[in-house]
N, C-alpha and C positions, 0 to 999 in steps of 0.2 A: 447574460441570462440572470433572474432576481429567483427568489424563494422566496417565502414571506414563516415566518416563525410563527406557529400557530400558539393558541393557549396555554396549551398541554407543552412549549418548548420542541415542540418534534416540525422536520426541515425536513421539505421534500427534495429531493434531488430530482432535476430535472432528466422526462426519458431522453434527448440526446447523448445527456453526459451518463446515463447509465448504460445505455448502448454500446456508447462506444469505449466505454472502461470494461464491459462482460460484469456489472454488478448485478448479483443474484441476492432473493429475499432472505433471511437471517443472514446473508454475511456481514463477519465483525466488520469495524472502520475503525483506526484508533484514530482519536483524535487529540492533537497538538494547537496551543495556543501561542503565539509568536509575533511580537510589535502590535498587538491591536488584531489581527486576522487571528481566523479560526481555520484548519488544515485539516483534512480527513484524509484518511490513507487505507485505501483498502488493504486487508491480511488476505495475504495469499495461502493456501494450503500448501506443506511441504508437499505434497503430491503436483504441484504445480510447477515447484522449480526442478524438479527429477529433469535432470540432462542440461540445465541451460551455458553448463559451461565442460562441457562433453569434449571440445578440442582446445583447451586451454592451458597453455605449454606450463607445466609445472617444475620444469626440470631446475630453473632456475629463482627456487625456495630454500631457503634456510633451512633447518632444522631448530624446533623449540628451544632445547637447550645454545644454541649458538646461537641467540638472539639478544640485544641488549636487554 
């Protein structure tokens, strides 16, 4: 898939890839530069990761202070 950088610097995302990522209008994207590519990354709202690690065995965690 291509974009084309208009005047004004503004890159449309094409709608497949915003489809299928669930990008919605004013959501942020940080973006990282890296070898030559440009990376956007959408921000997810903490309201989004609420549970995603809901059975995630903790038992065997450190404690702050016993850590190097």
């Amino acid at each position: 898939m291509q974009t084309t950088i208009s005047t004004k610097y503004q890159v449309v995302i094409p709608k497949p890839v915003r489809e299928r990522l669930g990008l919605q209008p004013k959501q942020k994207l940080t973006v990282l530069e890296k070898d030559g590519m440009i990376i956007l990354i959408p921000q997810t709202p903490l309201e989004r990761l609420r549970g995603i690690a809901k059975k995630a065995d903790v038992g065997d965690f450190r404690e702050k202070k016993d850590r190097f």
